[in-house]
RODO-2510 file (C-alpha; in nm, 4 decimals, decimal comma):
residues 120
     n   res          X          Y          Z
     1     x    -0,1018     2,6989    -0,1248
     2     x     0,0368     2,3265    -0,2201
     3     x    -0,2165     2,1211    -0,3890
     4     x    -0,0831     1,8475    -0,2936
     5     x     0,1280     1,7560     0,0395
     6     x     0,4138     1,4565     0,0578
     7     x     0,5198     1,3590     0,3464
     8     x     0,7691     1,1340     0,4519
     9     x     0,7357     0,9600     0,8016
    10     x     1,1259     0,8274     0,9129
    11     x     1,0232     0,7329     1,2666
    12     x     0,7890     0,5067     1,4656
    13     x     0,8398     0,4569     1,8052
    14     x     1,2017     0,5230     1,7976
    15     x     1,0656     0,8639     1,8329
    16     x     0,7034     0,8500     1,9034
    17     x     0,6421     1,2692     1,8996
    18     x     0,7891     1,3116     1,5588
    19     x     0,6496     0,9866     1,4576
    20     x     0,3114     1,1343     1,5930
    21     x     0,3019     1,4534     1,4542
    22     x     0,3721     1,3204     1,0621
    23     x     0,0687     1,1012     1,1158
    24     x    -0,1080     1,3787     1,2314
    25     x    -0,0683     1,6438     1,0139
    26     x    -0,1383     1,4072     0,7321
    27     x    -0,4579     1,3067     0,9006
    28     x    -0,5790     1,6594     0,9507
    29     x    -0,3981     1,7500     0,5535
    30     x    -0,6448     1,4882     0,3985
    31     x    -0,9375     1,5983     0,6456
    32     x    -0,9270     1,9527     0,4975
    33     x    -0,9391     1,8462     0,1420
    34     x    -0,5568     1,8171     0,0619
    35     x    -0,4325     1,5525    -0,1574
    36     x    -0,1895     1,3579     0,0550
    37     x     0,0902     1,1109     0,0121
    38     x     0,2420     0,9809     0,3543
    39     x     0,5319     0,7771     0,2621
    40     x     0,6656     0,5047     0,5464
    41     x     0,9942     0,4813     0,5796
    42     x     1,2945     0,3726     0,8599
    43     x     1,0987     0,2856     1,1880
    44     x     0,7686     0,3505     1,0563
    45     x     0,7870     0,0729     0,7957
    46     x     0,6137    -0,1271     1,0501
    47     x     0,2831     0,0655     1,0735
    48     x     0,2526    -0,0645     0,7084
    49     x     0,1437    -0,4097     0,9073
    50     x    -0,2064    -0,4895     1,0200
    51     x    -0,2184    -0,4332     1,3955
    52     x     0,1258    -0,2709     1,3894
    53     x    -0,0287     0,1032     1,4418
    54     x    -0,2352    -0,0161     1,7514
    55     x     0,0444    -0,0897     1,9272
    56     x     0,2017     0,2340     1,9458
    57     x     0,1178     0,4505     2,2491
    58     x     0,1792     0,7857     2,2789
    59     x     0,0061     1,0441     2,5941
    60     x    -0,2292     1,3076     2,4932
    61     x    -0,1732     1,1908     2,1199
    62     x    -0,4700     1,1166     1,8443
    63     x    -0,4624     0,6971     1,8548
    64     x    -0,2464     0,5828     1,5618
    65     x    -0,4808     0,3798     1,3678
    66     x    -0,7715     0,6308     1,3713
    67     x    -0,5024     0,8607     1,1829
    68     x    -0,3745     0,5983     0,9968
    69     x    -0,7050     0,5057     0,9013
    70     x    -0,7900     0,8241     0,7804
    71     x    -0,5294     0,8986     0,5813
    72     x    -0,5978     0,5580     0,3990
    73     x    -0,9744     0,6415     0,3147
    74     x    -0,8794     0,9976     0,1361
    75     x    -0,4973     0,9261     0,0532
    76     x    -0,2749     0,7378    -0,0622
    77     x     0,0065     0,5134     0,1811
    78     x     0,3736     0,3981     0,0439
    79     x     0,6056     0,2225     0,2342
    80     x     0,9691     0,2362     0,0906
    81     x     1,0951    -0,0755    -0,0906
    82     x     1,4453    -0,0518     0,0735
    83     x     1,2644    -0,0363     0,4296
    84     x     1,0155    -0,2902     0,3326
    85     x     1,3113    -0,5644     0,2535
    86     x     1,5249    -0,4805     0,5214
    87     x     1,2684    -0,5734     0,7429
    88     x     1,0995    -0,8862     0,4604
    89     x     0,7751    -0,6881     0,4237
    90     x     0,6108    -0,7770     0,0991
    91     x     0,3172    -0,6508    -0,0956
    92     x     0,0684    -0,9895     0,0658
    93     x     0,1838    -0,8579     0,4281
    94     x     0,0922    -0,4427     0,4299
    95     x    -0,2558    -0,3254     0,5247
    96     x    -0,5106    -0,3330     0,2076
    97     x    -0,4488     0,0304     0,0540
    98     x    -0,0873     0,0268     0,1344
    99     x     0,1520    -0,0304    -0,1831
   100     x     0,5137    -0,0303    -0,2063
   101     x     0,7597     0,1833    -0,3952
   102     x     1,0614     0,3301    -0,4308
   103     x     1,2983     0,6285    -0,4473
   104     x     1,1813     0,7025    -0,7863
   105     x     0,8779     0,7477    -0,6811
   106     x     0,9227     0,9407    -0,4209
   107     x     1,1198     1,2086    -0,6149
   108     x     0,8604     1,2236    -0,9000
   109     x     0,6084     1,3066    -0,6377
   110     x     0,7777     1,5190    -0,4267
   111     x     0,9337     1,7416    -0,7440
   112     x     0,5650     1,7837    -0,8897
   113     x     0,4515     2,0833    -0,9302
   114     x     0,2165     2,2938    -0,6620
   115     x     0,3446     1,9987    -0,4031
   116     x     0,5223     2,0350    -0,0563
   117     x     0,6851     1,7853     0,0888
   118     x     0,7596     1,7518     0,4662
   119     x     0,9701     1,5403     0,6286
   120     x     0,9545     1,4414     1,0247
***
């Protein structure tokens, strides 16, 4: 089994079920004891923003923030650099926790060893 779990979120409410489901399975990932990075990119950039999660509805779905939340407290958050200036997020805008970083990044963590990466 992975020791560690990337995953990288590409939608927000665009698609709200696949959007969802990334923030959930990295919610339930970090509740079991896996070490989680949840990367924020395309549409879901914007969850990076205070308030932003709360704003997203979707039926018979865990409420965004409480996922987001805990995936903060026992993981770590990135939103993409190239999403983040596309849309003039900086570092004094995202949530406390939240940093920003790039492709480089991304690839050293995803290429690590005993890591799976997901992407939704």
């Amino acid at each position: 089994m992975a020791k560690k779990l990337v995953i990288k979120v590409t939608a927000g409410a665009d698609a709200p079920e696949r959007c969802s489901q990334a923030f959930t399975v990295a919610a339930v990932a970090v509740a079991s004891g896996v070490e989680v990075s949840l990367w924020l990119t395309g549409e879901s950039a914007w969850f990076a923003l205070p308030g932003r999660a709360a704003e997203f509805e979707l039926p018979h779905a865990a409420p965004l923030p409480e996922l987001l939340d805990g995936i903060l407290a026992g993981g770590r958050v990135t939103l993409c650099t190239q999403c983040a200036a596309r849309r003039d997020i900086t570092e004094k805008d995202v949530l406390e926790g939240v940093r920003i970083a790039g492709a480089q990044v991304f690839v050293q963590e995803v290429m690590a060893e005993d890591t799976q990466a997901l992407v939704y």
